[in-house]
C-alpha positions in Angstrom: 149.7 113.2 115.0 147.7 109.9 115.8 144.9 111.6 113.7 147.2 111.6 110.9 148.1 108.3 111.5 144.7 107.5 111.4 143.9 109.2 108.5 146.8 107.6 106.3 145.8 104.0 107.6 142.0 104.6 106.6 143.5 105.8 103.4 145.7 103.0 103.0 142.9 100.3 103.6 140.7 101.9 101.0 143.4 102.0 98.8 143.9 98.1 99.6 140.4 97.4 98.9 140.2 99.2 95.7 143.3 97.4 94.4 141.8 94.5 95.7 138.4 94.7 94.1 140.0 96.1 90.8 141.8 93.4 90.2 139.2 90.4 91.2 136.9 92.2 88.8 139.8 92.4 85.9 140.0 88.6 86.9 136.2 88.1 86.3 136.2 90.3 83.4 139.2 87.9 81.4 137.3 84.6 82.6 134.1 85.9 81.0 135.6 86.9 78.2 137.2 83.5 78.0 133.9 81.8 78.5 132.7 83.9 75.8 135.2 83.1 73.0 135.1 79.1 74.1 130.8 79.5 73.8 131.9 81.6 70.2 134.1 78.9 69.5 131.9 76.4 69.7 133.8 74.8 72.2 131.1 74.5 75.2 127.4 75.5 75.3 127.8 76.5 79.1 126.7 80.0 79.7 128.6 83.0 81.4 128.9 81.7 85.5 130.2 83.9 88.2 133.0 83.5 90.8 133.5 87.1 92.2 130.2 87.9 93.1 129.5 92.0 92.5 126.3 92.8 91.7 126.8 95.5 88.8 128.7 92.4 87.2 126.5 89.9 88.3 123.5 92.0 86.4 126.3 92.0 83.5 126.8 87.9 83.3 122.7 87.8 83.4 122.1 90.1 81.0 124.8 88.5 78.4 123.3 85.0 79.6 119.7 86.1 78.6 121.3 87.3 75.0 123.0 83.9 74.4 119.4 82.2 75.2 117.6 84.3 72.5 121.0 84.0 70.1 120.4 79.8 70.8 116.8 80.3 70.3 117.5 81.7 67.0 119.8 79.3 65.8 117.7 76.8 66.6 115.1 78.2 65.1 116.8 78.7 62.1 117.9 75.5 61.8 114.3 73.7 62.3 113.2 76.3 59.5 116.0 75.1 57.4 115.2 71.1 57.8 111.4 72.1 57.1 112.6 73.8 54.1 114.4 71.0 52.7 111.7 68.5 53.9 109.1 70.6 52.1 111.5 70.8 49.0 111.5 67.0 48.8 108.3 66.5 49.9 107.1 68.7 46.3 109.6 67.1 44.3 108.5 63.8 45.1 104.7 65.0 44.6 105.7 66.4 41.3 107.7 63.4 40.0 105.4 60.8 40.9 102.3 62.0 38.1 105.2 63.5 36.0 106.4 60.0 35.3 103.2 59.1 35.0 102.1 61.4 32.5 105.5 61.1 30.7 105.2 57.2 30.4 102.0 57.4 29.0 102.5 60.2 26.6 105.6 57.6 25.1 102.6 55.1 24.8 100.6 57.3 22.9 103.5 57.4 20.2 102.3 53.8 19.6 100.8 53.2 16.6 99.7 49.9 17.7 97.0 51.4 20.2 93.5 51.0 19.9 91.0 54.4 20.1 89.7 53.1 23.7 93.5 52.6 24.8 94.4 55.9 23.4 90.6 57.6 25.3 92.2 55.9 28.1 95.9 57.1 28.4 94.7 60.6 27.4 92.8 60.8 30.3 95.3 59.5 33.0 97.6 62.3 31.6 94.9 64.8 32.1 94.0 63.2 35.4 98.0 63.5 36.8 98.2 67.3 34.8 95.1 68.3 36.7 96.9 66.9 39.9 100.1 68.9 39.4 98.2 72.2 38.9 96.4 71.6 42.4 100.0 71.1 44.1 101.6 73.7 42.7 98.7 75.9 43.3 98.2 74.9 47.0 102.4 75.5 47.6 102.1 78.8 45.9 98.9 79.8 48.1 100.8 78.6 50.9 103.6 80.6 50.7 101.6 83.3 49.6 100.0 83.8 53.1 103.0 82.5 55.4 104.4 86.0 53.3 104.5 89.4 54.7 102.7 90.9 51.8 99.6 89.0 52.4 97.0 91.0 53.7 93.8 90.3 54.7 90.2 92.5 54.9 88.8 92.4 58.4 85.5 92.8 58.4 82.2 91.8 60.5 80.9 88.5 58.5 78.1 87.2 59.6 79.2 83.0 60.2 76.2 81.0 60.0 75.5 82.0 57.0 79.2 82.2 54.9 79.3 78.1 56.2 75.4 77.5 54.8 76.8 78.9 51.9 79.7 76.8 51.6 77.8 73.5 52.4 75.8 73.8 49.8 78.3 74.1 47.7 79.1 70.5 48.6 76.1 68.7 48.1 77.3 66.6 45.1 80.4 65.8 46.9 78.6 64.5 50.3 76.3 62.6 48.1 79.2 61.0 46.4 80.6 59.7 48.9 76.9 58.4 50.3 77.5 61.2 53.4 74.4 62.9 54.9 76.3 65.3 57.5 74.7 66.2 60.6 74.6 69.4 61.2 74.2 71.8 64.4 74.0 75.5 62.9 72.4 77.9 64.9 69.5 79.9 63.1 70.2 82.9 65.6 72.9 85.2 64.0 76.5 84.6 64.8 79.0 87.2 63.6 82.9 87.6 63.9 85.1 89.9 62.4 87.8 88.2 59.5 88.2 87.8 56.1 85.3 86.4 54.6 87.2 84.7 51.2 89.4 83.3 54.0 87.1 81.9 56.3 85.5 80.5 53.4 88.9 78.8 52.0 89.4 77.1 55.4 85.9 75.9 56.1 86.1 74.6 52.3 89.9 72.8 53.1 88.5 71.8 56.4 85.2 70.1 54.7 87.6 68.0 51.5 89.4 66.3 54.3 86.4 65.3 56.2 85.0 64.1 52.7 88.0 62.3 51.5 88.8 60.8 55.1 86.0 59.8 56.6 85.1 56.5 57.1 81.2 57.1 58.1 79.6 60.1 59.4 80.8 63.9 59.5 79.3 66.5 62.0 79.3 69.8 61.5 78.7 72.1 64.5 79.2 76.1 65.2 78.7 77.2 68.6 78.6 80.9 70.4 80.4 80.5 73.7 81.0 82.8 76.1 84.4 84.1 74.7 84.5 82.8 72.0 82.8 80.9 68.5 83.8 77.7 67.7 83.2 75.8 64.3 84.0 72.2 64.7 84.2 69.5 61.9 84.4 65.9 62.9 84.7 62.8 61.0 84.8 59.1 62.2 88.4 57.8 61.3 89.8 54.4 60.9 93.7 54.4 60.5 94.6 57.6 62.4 96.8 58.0 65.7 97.8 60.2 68.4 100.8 61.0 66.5 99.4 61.9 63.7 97.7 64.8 65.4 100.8 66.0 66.4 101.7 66.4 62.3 98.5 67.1 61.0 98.7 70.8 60.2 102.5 70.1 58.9 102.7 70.7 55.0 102.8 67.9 53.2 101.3 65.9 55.9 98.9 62.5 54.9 98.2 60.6 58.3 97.2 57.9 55.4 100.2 57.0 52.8 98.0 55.1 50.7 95.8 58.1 49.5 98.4 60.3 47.9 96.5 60.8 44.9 94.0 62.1 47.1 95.5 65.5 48.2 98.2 67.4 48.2 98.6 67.6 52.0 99.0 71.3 52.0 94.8 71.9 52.6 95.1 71.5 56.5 98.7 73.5 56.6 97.0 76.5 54.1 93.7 76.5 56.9 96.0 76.6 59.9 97.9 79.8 58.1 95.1 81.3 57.3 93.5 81.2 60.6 96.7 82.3 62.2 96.5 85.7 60.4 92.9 86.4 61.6 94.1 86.2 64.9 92.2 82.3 65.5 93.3 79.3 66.1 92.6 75.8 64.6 93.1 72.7 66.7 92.6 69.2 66.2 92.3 66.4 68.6 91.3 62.1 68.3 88.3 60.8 70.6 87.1 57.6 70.3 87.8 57.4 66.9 86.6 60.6 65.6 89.0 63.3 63.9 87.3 66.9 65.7 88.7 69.9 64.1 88.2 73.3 65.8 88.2 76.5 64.2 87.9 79.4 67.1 87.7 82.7 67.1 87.9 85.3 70.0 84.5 86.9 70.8 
């Protein structure tokens, strides 16, 4: 008899408990939903928190928290994708409206009869000067986008470094002598290889080599260097109107750390260097010492 007894009470606390437990969990399970809907909802940003603490539901709440970190990731994101979309679609249109009313103001002055053949020599090429300007912008966006695509694909091969950037500097004798710039320059004789696209690594060492040109305000360096896990090509340039913050925005498209020399650039040659270096697996890096730009291409040995 008392083993019956004891029997039915053992069963009747168990039964208790499982009531008990049922019910805090269908408690926990309507709060968390209500969280949820008021998170949905817009309502609060405060994640899924936990008053009955089981550790199957516990897992639960962390698991849903983790997914409404990536979800908020996401969004956000999205949205900073959005704003640079937009910044980048004003940022062209102002590019392209600027010599367009240029070249559209001067066309209606070569309707003039009035103009003398050296005005008319002169207007004609202003208009070809802000044409030629508009074709580099549009092609710099189109290359742009063109690599920051999924389609763009790139041939990985073993290029020998030294002497693709020999190659390339000669390329820009004229320009260095234009500008009364004798760079120095630390190239290593010994060969240095790495493996990447070779038109690539040539587009960004040529990108990277225009903006020292058109930036500096004396000397540029030019120096590639085999490390021991790596090979670094660094530009540098001595710069007079540049800041900290600028760094921060220098690979941004559309970028110019100086607003007075718009006609200089398109602003998209640092962003289209950075992309490209990206999709060979390098990086690209800048950084201001003692006034002087250094720009560092780097590639994993």
């Amino acid at each position: 008899m008392r083993t019956i007894v004891y029997i039915a009470l053992i069963s009747i606390m168990v039964a208790v408990f499982v009531l008990t437990r049922f019910f805090l969990l269908k408690r926990e399970i309507k709060r968390a939903t209500m969280q949820l809907n008021e998170l949905n909802g817009k309502q609060t940003e405060k994640k899924i928190d936990v008053a009955y603490y089981d550790k199957s539901f516990e897992n639960l709440a962390s698991k849903i928290n983790d997914q409404i970190d990536l979800t908020l990731q996401a969004y956000a994101e999205k949205r900073s994708k959005e704003n640079e979309l937009k910044q980048s679609i004003a940022n062209i249109s102002h590019d392209i409206r600027t010599p367009m009313t240029s070249i559209l103001g001067y066309v209606q002055l070569l309707e003039s009869d009035e103009l003398s053949s050296e005005e008319r020599t002169e207007y004609t090429a202003i208009i070809k000067s802000g044409a030629l300007r508009l074709k580099v912008l549009l092609e710099d966006f189109f290359e742009l986008s063109l690599i920051e695509s999924g389609d763009y694909r790139l041939k990985m091969e073993k290029i020998k470094l030294n002497h693709l950037l020999i190659e390339v500097l000669a390329g820009f004798y004229e320009q260095f002598h234009q500008q009364s710039i004798e760079p120095a320059l630390h190239i290593p004789e010994k060969e240095i290889s790495i493996i990447a696209d070779s038109s690539a690594v040539k587009r960004v060492i040529e990108n990277l080599l225009l903006n020292a040109i058109k930036h500096s305000s004396g000397d540029v360096t030019i120096r590639l260097e085999k490390l021991p896990s790596s090979i670094q090509l660094i530009i540098s340039n001595a710069v007079s109107q540049l800041s900290e913050n600028d760094i921060i925005f220098l690979f941004d498209r559309f970028y110019k750390a100086d607003k007075t020399r718009f006609a200089k650039g398109t602003g998209l040659g640092l962003s289209i260097a950075k992309s490209l270096m990206l999709k060979m697996n390098g990086n690209l890096s800048a950084e201001l010492k003692e006034n002087q730009l250094i720009i560092k291409c780097e590639w994993k040995d």
